[in-house]
Every structure is written in structure tokens, then in C-alpha cells.
Phi, psi and omega in degrees: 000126190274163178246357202219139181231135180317295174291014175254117167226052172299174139259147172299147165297303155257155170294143148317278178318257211336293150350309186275289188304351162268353165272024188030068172314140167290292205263068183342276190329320178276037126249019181274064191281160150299186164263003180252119183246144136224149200248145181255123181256040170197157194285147177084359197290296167295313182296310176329294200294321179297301198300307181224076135227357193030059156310047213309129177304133172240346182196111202295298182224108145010082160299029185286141162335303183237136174059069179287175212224170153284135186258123159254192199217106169245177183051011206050358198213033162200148169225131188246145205204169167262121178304345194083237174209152187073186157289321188301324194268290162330298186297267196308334175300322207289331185305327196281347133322293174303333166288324152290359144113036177266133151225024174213146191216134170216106187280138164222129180197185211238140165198173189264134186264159174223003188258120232308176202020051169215136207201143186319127187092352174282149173239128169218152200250086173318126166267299200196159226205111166284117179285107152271012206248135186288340188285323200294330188286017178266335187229011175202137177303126147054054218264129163295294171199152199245157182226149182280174180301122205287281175332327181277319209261297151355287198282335155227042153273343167311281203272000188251338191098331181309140194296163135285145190194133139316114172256184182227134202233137177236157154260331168278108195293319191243049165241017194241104176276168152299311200274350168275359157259002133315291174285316162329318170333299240288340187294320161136026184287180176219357189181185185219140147207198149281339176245351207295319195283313181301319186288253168004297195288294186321274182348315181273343192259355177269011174114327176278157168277157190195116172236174190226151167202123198252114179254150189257118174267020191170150170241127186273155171272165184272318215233123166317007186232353155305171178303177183259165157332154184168132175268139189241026233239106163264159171288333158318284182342293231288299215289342178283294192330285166323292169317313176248062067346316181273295180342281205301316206267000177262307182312333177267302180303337176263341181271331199039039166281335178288336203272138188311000000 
């Protein structure tokens, strides 16, 4: 079923902007975002940055459709938030960011690898994200898989050390089979998540740059008779992962070499 059509040039019933604007903010100034956002798919990402980097609250909530969140402000020129889980969610974050005048998003989140040398705790920088996902066919015809800002994605996998790699991004947590992660392989993925491929197609059709930097918090077995699924993701992991995440998202923002 296709969802998304060419000869449609309607307007949406609602809006980013519209959206924002029905919620009577008190306070204008607490949407006065930088152009730099990162956004967290994974847990403990935002309090970490608080606890040590001092990070300051800047917008008591997110105005996004679903389930807003606290934005914080860290250096004055990057804000950091929890992206949310999936895709439906990942797609309303970034639009209603790009409605507050974000024009660069960098995701750090967590995926499962399945791919031959990648092993729990490997960091890799997605070349391109296979749309397993319903949101993205919202906004491009019958589209394969989406890829980030080439430049953006460059400059960090540069500064983090990290591979470039293929994923696969799904909406089914309990559909990733043995034999569809057989043909992922076989497409050249290394791993899954949920949000990477929305965040790219949305990112790309407003307009913002956008990249992922990924840590494998677990390895799947190939074969039903390997070990089993285990999560293996320690706090060690989370908090090194996280440090050169910041590292990486202050250098770019202060060199701006990626921007178009």
C-alpha cells in the first residue's frame, strides 16, 4: 500500500508550527533553541549530561505532539532532549525542532548488531538506515532506505573514531526473525534500531542536517542454536559512549565544517 503521493498538494491538517502555537507557551523565551540539537534514544543520556557536563534546563517541555519532554542547554549553543522511542516519535521530534529553528540534530542511541565483526559496545556512524518503518513512506514515495547529511556523518565518524555502517531501522521489536536478519546481512546492515531511517527521511525533506552515532548494546545469534539473546550495555559503556558524543558534537559545532 502506497501512503504517500505525488499529486498530493494539500496541507496537512496540523502542523509542527500550529501545533506549538495552540499550546499557549507563558513563556516565548523557552523556545529560543540553538541550531544545534542532540537528541537521546537511549536511557540515562540526558541526566549524565546534566550530572556532568551542566547542562541547564531551558524549556520546561518539548512542544511536540507526542509526550513532551525537558530541553536542556548545554555551552549556550547545543540543546539536549530525549528523542523518544520509535519512529512516530523520533519524525515529531525533529519536526517540531525545525519549527523552532533547529538546523542541525545529531541522535545517539543504542541498536542490536547482527553483523559479522561488530560486537557489543562497537560505535558506528550509519551510511544509510534500511526503512523498515511506516513513518518514513509518509514522506517519500516507496522509499528504501534513507541516509544522512554526507558531511555531517563524515565529520563524525572523524571525530569519534567510529565505522561507517549500515542498519536497518524497524517498528517491530518482536518481527526481527532469524530469516529477515539473514537478508539484512545479506544487504550489508550490521545491526537495528528504531529511529535512525525516520530521523534522516524527515531531516532531509525540511531541510536540516542530520546524523546518528550508534553504540551495539547487544548481539543477536545468527542461528537458533547459538547463545541466546543478552543484554550486555554496562554503564561504563553508556558513560564513555556518551563523553565521546559530547566531544565530537562540541567540535563540530565550534569548527562548523559540515555546514552547507
Amino acid at each position: 500500500m502506497n501512503w504517500f503521493f505525488k499529486q498530493d498538494r494539500t496541507a496537512p491538517i496540523i502542523t509542527a508550527r500550529a501545533h506549538i502555537a495552540s499550546m499557549h507557551i507563558e513563556n516565548p523565551d523557552e523556545l529560543n533553541y540553538p541550531e544545534t540539537a542532540i537528541l537521546f534514544y537511549m536511557h540515562s543520556g540526558v541526566e549524565y549530561l546534566k550530572e556532568e557536563y551542566g547542562a541547564r534546563l531551558l524549556s520546561k517541555k518539548l512542544p511536540r505532539f507526542l509526550q513532551g519532554c525537558p530541553v536542556y542547554l548545554m555551552d549556550d549553543d547545543i540543546c539536549i532532549l530525549d528523542g523518544g522511542r520509535g519512529a512516530p516519535q523520533a519524525a515529531d521530534t525533529v519536526e517540531t525542532l525545525a519549527a523552532l529553528g533547529v538546523e542541525r540534530v545529531i541522535t545517539v542511541g543504542m541498536f542490536g548488531a547482527f553483523g559479522e565483526g561488530v560486537e557489543t559496545g562497537d560505535i558506528i556512524v550509519p551510511s544509510l538506515a534500511f526503512i523498515e518503518e511506516g513513518t518514513s513512506q509518509h514522506y517519500l514515495e516507496k522509499p528504501e532506505y534513507a541516509y544522512p547529511d554526507e558531511a555531517l556523518a563524515h565529520r563524525l565518524a572523524e571525530l569519534t573514531g567510529a565505522s561507517k555502517a549500515r542498519i536497518v531501522s524497524t517498528d517491530s521489536v518482536y518481527r526481527q526473525t532469524y530469516f529477515k536478519e539473514r537478508l539484512w546481512r545479506e544487504k550489508g546492515a550490521v545491526g537495528v534500531d528504531m529511529e535512525t531511517s525516520a530521523v534522516f527521511t524527515v531531516s532531509r525533506c525540511l531541510g536540516i542536517s542530520a546524523a546518528s552515532l550508534l553504540i551495539a548494546s547487544d548481539k543477536h545469534p545468527k542461528e537458533p542454536g547459538e547463545a541466546k539473546w543478552e543484554w550486555k550495555m554496562t554503564r561504563e559503556m553508556r558513560c564513555g559512549f556518551f563523553d565521546r558524543a559530547v566531544s565530537a558534537v562540541r567540535e563540530i559545532v565550534r569548527g562548523g565544517s559540515e555546514k552547507r
